[in-house]
C-alpha positions in Angstrom: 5.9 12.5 -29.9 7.8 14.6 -27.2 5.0 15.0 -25.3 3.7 11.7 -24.9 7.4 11.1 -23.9 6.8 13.8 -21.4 3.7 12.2 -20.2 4.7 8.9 -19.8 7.8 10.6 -17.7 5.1 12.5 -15.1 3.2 9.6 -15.1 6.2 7.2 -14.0 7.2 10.1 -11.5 4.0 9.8 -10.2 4.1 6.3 -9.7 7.1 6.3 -7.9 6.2 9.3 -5.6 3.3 6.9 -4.5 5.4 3.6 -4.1 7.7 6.6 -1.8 4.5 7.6 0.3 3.6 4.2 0.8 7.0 2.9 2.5 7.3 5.2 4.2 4.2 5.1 5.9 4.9 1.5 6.5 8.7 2.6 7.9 6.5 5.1 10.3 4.4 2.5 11.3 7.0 0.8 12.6 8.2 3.0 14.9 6.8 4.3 18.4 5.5 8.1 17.9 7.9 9.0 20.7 10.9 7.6 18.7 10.0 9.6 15.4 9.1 12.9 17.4 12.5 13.1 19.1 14.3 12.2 15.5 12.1 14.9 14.4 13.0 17.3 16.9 16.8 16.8 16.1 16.1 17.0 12.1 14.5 20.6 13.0 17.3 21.5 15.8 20.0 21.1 12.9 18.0 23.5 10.6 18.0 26.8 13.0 19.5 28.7 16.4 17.9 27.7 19.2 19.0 31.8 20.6 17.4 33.2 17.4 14.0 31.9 19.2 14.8 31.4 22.9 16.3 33.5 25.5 17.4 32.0 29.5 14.9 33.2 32.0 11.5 32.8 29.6 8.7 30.8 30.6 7.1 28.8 28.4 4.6 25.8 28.6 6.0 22.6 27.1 4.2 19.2 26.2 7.0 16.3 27.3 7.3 13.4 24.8 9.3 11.7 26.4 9.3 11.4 29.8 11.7 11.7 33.2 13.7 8.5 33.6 13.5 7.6 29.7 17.2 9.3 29.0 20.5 9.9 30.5 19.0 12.2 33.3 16.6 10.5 35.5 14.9 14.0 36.2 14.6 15.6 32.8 12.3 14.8 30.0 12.2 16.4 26.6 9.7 18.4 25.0 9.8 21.2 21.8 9.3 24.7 22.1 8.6 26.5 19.4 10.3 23.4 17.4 13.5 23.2 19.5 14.3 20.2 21.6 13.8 21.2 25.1 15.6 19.5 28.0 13.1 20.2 31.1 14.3 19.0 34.6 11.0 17.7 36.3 12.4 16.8 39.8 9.8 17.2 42.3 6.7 16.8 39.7 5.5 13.4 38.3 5.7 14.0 34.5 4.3 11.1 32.2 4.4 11.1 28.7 2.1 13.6 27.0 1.7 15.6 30.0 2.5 19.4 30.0 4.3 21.9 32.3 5.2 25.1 32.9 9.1 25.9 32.7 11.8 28.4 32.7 14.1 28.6 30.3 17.9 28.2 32.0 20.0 27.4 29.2 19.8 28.1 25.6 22.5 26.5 23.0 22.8 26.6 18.8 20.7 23.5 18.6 18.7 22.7 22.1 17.5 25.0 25.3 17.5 23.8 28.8 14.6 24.3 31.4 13.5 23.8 34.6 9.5 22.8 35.3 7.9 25.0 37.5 4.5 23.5 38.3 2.0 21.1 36.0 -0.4 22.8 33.6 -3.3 21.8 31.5 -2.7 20.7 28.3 -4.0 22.5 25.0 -4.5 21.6 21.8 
């Protein structure tokens, strides 16, 4: 008896960890990829020190999701390095979405870095 009991308990777990799956791909299909990668990025930020992976003066190559102009900073879009949000001042280059640079690290804090683009570079999957 107690393990049909048990059964019927994975089986209704189950169940629900489906119904789960399946609104939240519906929540996720709501929203723009941009808007769940940078909620992402914070989630992550929250979990680690930025300084544990980051140090000012590093250059790095960054993919910006979102863009110059998109924020409070008309010059700076916002990528992840090595899963921390990365601020990335792009004056003087014409950064789009999706497009990836080279940077410099300037600024490292608990939960974000800072950078400066230095030129465009080919993107990478």
């Amino acid at each position: 008896m107690a393990s049909k009991n048990k059964d019927k308990y994975i089986e209704e777990l189950e169940q629900r960890v489906n119904e789960l799956e399946d609104r939240m791909s519906a929540i996720e299909d709501i929203f723009a990829p941009a808007i769940l990668d940078r909620q992402t990025a914070h989630v992550e930020a929250q979990q680690g020190d930025a300084r544990d992976t980051l140090s000012e003066g590093d250059v790095k190559t960054v993919k910006i999701f979102d863009p110059p102009g998109q924020g409070s900073d008309p010059d700076s879009g916002v990528g992840k390095i090595d899963g921390i949000v990365t601020f990335v001042n792009c004056d003087g280059l014409n950064v789009e979405q999706d497009d990836v640079v080279h940077c410099r690290i300037t600024n490292v804090l608990p939960n974000a870095a800072h950078a400066v683009a230095t030129q465009m570079a080919e993107y990478e999957d």
